[in-house]
C-alpha positions as CSV (number, residue, x, y, z in Angstrom):
1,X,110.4,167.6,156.1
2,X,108.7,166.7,152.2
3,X,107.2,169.3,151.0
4,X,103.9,168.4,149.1
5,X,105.3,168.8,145.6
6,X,107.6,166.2,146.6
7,X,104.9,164.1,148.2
8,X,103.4,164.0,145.0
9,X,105.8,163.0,143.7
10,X,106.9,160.2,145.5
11,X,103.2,158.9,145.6
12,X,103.1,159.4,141.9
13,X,106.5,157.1,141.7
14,X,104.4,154.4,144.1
15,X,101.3,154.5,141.7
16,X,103.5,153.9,138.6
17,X,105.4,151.0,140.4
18,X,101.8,149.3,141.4
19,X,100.9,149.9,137.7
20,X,103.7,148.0,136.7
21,X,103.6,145.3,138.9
22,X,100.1,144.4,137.6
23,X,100.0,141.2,135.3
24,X,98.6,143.3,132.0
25,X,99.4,146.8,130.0
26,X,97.7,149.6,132.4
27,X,96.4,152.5,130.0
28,X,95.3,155.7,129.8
29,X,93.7,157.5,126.1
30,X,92.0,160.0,124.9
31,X,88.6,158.3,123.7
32,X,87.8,160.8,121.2
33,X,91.4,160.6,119.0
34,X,92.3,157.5,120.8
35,X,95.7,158.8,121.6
36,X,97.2,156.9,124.4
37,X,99.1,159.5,127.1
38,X,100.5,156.1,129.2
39,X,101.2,153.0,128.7
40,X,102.8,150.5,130.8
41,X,105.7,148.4,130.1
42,X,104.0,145.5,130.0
43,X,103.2,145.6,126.8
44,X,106.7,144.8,125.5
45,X,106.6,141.3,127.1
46,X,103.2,140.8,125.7
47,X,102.9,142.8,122.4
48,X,106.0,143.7,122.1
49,X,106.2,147.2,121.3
50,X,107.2,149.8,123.3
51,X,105.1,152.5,125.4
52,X,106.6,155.1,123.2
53,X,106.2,153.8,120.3
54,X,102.1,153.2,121.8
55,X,102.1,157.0,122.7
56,X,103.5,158.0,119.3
57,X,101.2,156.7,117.3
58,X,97.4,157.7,116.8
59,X,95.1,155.4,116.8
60,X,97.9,152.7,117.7
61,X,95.9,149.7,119.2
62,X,92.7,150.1,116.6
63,X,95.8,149.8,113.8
64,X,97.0,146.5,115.7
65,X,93.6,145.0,116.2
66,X,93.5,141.4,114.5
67,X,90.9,142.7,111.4
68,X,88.4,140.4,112.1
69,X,87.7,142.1,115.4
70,X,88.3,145.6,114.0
71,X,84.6,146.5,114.0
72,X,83.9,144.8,117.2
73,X,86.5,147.2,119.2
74,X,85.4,150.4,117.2
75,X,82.3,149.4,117.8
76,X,83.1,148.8,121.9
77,X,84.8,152.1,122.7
78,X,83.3,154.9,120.2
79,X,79.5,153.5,120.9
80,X,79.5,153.0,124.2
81,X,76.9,155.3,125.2
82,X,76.7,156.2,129.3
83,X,78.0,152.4,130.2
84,X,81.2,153.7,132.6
85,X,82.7,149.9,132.3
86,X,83.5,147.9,129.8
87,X,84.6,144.2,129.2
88,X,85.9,142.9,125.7
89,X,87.9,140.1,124.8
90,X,89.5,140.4,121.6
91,X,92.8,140.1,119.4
92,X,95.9,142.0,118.4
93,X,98.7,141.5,116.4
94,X,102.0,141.2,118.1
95,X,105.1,142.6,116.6
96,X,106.6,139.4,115.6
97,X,103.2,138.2,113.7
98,X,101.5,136.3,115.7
99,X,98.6,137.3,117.5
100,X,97.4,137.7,121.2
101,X,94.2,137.3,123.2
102,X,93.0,140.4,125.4
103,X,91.1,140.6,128.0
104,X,90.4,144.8,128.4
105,X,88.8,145.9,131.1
106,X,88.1,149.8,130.7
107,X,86.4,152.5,132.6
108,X,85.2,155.7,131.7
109,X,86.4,158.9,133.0
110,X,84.8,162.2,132.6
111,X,87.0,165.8,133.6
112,X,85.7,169.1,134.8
113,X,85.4,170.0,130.9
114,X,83.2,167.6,129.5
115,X,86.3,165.6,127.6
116,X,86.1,162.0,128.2
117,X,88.9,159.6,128.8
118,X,89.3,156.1,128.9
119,X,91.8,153.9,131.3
120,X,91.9,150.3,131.6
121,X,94.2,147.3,132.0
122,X,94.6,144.4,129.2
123,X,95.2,140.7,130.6
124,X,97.0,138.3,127.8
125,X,94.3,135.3,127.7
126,X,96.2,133.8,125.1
127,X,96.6,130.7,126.6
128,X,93.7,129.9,128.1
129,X,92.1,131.4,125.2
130,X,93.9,129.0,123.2
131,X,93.3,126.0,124.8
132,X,89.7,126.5,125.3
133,X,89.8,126.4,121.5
134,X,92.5,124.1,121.0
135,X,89.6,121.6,122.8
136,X,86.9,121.9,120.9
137,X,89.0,122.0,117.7
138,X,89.9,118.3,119.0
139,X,86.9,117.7,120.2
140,X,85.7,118.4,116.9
141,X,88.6,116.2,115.4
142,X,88.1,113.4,117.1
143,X,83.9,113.4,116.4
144,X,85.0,113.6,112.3
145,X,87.7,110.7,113.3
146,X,84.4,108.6,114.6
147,X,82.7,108.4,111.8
148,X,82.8,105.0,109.7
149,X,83.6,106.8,105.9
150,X,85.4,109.6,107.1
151,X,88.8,110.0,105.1
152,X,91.7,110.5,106.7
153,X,92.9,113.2,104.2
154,X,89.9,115.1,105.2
155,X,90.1,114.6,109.0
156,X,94.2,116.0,108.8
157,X,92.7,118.9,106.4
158,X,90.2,120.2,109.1
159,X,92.2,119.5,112.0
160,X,95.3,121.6,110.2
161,X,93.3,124.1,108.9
162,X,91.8,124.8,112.6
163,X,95.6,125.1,114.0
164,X,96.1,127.8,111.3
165,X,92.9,129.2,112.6
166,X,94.2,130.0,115.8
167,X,97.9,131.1,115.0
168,X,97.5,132.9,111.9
169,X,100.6,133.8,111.1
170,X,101.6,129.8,110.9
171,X,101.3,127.2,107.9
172,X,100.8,124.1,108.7
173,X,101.9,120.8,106.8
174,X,101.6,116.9,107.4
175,X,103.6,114.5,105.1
176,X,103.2,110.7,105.2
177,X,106.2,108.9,105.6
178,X,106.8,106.1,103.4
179,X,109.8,104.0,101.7
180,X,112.3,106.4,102.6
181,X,109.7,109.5,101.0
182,X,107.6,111.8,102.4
183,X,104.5,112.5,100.7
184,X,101.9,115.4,101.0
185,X,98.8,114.5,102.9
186,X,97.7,118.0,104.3
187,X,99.1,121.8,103.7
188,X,95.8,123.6,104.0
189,X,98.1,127.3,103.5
190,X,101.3,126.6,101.8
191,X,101.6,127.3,98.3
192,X,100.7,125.0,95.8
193,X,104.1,124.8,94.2
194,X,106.4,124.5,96.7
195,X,104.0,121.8,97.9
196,X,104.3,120.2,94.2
197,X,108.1,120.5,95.0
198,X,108.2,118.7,97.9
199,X,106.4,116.1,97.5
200,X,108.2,112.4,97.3
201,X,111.2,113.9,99.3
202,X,113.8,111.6,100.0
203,X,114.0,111.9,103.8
204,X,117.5,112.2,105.3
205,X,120.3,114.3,107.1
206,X,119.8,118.1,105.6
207,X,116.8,117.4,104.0
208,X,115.1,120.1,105.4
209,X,113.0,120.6,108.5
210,X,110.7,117.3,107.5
211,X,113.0,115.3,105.7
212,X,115.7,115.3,108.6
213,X,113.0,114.8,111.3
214,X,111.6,112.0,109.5
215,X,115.1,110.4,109.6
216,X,116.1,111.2,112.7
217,X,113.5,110.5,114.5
218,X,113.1,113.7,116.5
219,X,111.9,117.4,116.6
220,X,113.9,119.9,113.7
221,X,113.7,123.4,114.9
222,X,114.4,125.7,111.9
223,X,114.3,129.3,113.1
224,X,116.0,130.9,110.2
225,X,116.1,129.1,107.0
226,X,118.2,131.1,105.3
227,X,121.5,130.0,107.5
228,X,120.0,126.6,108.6
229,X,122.6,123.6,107.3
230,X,119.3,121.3,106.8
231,X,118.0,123.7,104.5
232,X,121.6,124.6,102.6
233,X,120.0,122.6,99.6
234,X,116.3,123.6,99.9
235,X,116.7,126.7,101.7
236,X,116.2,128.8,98.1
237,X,113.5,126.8,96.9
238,X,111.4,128.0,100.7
239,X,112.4,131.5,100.2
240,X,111.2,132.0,96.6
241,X,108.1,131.1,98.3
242,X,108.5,133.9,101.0
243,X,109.1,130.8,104.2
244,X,111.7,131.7,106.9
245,X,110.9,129.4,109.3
246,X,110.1,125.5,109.7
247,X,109.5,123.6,112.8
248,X,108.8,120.0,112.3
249,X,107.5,117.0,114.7
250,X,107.8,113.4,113.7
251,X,104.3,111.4,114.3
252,X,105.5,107.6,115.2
253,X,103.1,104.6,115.4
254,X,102.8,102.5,118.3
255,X,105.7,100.3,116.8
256,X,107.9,103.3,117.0
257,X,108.3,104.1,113.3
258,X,107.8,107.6,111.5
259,X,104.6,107.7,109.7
260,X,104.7,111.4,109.3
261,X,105.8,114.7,109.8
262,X,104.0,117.9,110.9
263,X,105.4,120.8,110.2
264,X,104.9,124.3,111.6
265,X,105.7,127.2,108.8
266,X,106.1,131.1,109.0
267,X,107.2,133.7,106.9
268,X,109.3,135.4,108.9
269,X,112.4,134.2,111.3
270,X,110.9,132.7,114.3
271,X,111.7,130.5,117.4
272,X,108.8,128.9,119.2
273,X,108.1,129.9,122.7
274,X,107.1,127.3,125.5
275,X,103.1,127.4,124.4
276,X,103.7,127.0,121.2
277,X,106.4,124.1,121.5
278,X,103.6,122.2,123.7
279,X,101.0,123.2,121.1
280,X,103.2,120.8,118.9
281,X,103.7,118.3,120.7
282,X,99.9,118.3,121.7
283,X,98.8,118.0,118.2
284,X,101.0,115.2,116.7
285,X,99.8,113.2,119.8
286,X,96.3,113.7,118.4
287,X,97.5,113.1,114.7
288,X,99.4,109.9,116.1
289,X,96.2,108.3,117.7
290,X,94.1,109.6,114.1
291,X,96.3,108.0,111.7
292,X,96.9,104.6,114.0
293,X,92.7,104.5,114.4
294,X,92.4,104.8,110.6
295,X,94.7,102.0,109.7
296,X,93.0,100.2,111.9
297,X,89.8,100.8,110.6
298,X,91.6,100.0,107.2
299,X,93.0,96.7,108.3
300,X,89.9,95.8,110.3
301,X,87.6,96.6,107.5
302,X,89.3,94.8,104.8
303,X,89.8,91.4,107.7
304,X,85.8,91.6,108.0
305,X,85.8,91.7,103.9
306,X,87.9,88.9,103.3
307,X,86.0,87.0,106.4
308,X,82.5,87.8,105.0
309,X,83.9,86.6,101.7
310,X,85.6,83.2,103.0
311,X,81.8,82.8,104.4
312,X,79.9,83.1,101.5
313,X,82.3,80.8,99.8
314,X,81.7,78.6,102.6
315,X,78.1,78.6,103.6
316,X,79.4,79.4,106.9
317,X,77.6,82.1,109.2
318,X,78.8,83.2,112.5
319,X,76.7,84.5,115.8
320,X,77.2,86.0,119.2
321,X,74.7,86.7,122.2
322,X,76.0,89.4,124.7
323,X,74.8,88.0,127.9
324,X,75.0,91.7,129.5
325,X,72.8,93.3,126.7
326,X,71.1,90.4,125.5
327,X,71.8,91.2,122.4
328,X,72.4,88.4,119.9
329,X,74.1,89.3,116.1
330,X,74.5,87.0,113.4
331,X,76.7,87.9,110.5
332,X,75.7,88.2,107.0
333,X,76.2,84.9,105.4
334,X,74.1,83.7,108.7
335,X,70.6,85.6,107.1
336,X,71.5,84.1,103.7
337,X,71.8,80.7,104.9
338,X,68.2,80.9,106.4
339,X,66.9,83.0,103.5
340,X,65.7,85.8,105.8
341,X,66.6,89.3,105.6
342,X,68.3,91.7,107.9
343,X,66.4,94.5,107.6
344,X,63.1,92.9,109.1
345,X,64.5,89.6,111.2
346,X,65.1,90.3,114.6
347,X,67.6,87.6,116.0
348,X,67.0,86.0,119.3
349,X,67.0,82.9,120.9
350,X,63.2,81.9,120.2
351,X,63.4,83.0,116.7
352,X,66.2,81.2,116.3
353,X,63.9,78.3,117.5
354,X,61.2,79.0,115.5
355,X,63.1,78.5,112.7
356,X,64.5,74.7,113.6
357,X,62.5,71.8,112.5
358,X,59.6,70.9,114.7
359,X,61.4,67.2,114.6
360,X,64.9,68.3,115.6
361,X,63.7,71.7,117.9
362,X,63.6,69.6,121.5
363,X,66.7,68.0,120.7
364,X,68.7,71.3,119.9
365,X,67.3,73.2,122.7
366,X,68.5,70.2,125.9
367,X,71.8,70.0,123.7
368,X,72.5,74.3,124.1
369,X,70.8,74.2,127.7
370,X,72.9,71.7,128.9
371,X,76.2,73.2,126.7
372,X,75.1,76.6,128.9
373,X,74.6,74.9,131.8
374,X,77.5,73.2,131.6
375,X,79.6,75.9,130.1
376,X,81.7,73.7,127.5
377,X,81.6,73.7,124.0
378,X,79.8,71.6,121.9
379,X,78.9,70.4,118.2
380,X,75.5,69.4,116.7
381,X,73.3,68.7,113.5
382,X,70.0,70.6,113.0
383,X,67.4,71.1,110.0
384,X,66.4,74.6,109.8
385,X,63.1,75.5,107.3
386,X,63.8,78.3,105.3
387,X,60.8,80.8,104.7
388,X,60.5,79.3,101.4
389,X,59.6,75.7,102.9
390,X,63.1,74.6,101.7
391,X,64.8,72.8,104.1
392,X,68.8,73.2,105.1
393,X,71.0,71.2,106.8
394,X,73.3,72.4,109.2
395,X,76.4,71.4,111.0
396,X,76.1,74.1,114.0
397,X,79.1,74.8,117.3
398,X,78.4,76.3,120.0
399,X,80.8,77.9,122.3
400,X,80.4,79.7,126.3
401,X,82.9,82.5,127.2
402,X,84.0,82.6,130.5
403,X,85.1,86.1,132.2
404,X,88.2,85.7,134.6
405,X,86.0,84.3,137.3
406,X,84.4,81.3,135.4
407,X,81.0,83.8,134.9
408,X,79.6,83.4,131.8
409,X,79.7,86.5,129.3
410,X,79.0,85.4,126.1
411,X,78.0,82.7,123.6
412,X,79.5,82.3,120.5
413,X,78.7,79.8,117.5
414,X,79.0,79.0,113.7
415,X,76.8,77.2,111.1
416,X,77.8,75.4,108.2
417,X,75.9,74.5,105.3
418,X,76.2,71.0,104.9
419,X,73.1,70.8,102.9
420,X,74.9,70.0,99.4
421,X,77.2,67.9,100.8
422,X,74.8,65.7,102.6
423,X,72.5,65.5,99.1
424,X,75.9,64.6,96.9
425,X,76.2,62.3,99.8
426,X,73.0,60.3,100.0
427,X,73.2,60.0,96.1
428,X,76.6,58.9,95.9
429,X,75.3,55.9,98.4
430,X,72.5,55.1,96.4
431,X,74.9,54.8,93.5
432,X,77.3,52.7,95.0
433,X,74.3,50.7,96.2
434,X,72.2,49.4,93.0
435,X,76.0,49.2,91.6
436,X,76.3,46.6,94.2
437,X,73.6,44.9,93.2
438,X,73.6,45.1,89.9
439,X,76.6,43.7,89.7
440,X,75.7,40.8,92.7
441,X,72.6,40.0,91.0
442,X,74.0,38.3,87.8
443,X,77.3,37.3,89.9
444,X,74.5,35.0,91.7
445,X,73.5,34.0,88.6
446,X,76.7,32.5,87.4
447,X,77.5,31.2,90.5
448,X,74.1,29.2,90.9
449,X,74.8,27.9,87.4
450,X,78.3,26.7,87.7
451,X,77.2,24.9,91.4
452,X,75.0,23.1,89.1
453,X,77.9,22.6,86.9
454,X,80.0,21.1,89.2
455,X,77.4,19.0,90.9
456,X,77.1,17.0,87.2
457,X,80.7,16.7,87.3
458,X,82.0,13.0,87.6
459,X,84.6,12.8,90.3
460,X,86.7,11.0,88.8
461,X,86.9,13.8,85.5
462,X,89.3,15.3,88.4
463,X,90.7,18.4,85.8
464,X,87.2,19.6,85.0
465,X,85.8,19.4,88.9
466,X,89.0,21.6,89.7
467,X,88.2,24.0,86.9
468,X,84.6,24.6,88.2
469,X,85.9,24.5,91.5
470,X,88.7,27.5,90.6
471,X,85.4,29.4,89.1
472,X,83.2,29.1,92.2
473,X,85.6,30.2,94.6
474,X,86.7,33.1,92.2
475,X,83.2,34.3,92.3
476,X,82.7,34.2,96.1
477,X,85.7,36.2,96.4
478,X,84.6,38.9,94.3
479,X,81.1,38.7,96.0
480,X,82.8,39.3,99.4
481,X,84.3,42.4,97.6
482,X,81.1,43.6,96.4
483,X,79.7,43.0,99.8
484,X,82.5,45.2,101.3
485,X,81.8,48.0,99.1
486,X,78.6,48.1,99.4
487,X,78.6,48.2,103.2
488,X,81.3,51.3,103.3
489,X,79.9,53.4,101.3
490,X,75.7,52.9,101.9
491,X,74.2,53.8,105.7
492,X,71.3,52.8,106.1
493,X,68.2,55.3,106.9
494,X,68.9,54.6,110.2
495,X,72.1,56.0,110.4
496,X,71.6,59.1,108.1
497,X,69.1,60.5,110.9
498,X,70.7,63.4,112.8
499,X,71.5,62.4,116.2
């Protein structure tokens, strides 16, 4: 039979293997010196020092808080006043560097003589702690990445300096990939001169972490500089800056080519764990889909530039009614052509009406209701009077767009100054026609007078009848010619009316 001081200690053996078993580092410490007496092994895995090396050392965990939550946690345990439980969430530095999210749940215990001791467990967050953050960085990423003048430089400069937020011990870098080179475009941390030295890096096999992954095509995972082959000709160059480690991600474009690195730097030797590897990957995704948006935006902006250009040039505007949101836009070029402004014009169908002339307004509004209606495209002339009085003319398409099932989404259309051209027009056929008749009225002349001619002429003076008769029918000839001209190149009022 156990006797009790073996009892004892056989439930004491119990308690210490439930301690163990919990997910977290169990404690116990005094809370006056805050000298830990245990410490379960736990908090190798997930600090990575020992219990003994916890218990040997006063004040141990305030001397590994992260120091921006050093007053916090002094604060916490040695003010606590009569509160027996307490709940922090706070930061320590683990012994490779990096740091670690807590959650520490403590409870106060009193003994017979008055001395107080704390005991509690700490929970690694440090995942869901980092995502959480991870999140609204993004979040916060992609709201920058939204707006219209944003830079690019700027949104990677944030979005790398938040990273380095949350691992502290990392430096981050992003170089664009171009020609064969990689250029800096973000290294919020990394000192200035070895970012100088970098810079236009011919990209290749043992060009470093970037260089090689750039060329490659895939993830470089440099634990250790130092003895790393891609580094054998950069590797001094790192060090003199105090960098031991490099892990670098290639960002592709939808195409599939490398538009730039990003690169994961730390001062010591260091191989990523599984969070951290999928913290990579996660954030050249986001880089990928903020460096395609901008070029994009880039290409789009200067195709809307060239096209608002091409218009003014022109005199040729463009619109488009939403038939969803009723909402009708008309492009720049379209307010100058009717000499109103954007700022206080409201498009829409009746003030697009409005602004026809009363003698052409029925006529344009059967040809679009019957275009609708008929849901085909069409092309028309219309007058439009300019605020000024001055009036335009325009040669106007309309076009319906159709939704897979024939239902009608949209209108689109285009107008076309023509007003110049129609003036040059009309002038150039009043020109042709008093040339017509100037030049047909003293052509009559000479033929009236050589008919009289000829009438006076003798038949039998045979050589001077032919003469007169070679002139007359010369004449008529060239008066069919005139007559020709005249008629191709003059309409009449009747046919310059706008149909």
């Amino acid at each position: 039979m156990k006797t009790q001081t073996e009892e004892l200690a056989v439930s004491e053996n119990r308690y210490k293997i439930l301690l163990e078993s919990l997910n977290g580092i169990v404690w116990e410490a005094d809370r006056k010196s805050m000298v830990f007496d245990f410490v379960s092994k736990n908090a190798i895995s997930i600090l990575g020092y020992t219990p003994e090396e916890w218990m040997g050392t006063e004040n141990f965990c305030l001397n590994h808080v992260y120091p921006d939550d050093m007053e916090m946690v002094k604060s916490f345990y040695y003010f606590g006043g009569d509160t027996d439980t307490y709940d922090l969430e706070f930061r320590m530095m683990h012994k490779d560097g990096s740091v670690v999210w807590l959650r520490n749940t403590t409870s106060v215990l009193k003994g017979n003589d008055g001395r107080e001791r704390l005991s509690g467990i700490m929970m690694d967050i440090t995942l869901n702690k980092l995502l959480a953050d991870l999140e609204q960085l993004e979040k916060q990423v992609l709201e920058m990445n939204a707006e219209p003048n944003a830079e690019l430089d700027r949104i990677l400069h944030f979005h790398t300096s938040g990273i380095e937020r949350l691992f502290p011990a990392m430096k981050c870098s992003v170089l664009r990939i171009s020609n064969g080179k990689a250029y800096n475009w973000a290294s919020p941390s990394l000192p200035e001169g070895y970012v100088k030295a970098i810079n236009e890096l011919t990209i290749g096999q043992n060009r470093g972490s970037c260089g090689t992954a750039a060329f490659l095509n895939k993830r470089v995972i440099a634990t250790d500089i130092e003895h790393d082959e891609r580094w054998a000709d950069f590797k001094d160059l790192a060090m003199g800056y105090g960098l031991r480690a490099c892990w670098s991600q290639p960002i592709v474009n939808s195409k599939g080519a490398v538009v730039a690195t990003f690169a994961m730097y730390y001062t010591t030797v260091k191989t990523p764990n599984e969070m951290e590897l999928s913290i990579i990957d996660r954030s050249a995704s986001l880089m990928q889909v903020i460096i395609e948006n901008k070029r994009y935006a880039a290409t789009i902006s200067e195709m809307n530039l060239m096209a608002s250009q091409a218009q003014e040039l022109a005199n040729f505007g463009t619109w488009q009614w939403d038939m969803a949101s009723e909402r009708l836009l008309w492009s720049d070029e379209l307010y100058r052509i009717y000499g109103l402004d954007s700022n206080t014009f409201v498009p829409s169908y009746e003030n697009y009406l409005s602004k026809i002339h009363d003698e052409d307004r029925e006529r344009v509004r059967a040809a679009m209701g019957k275009a609708i209606e008929e849901k085909k495209e069409i092309a028309f002339e219309e007058r439009i009077v300019r605020p000024s009085g001055e009036v335009r003319c325009l040669q106007s398409w309309l076009r319906v767009m159709k939704d897979d099932k024939g239902n009608m989404v949209k209108l689109v259309g285009a107008c076309l100054d023509v007003t110049r051209a129609k003036e040059s027009s009309r002038k150039m056929q009043e020109i042709a026609w008093q040339q017509s008749h100037v030049v047909r009225a003293p052509l009559a002349r000479i033929l009236g007078l050589v008919q009289l001619l000829q009438d006076g002429v003798q038949r039998n003076e045979v050589e001077d009848f032919d003469l007169y008769n070679s002139i007359v029918q010369s004449a008529n000839e060239l008066d069919v010619i005139i007559r020709k001209i005249s008629e191709t190149t003059y309409d009449t009022p009747e046919s310059q009316s706008l149909s």
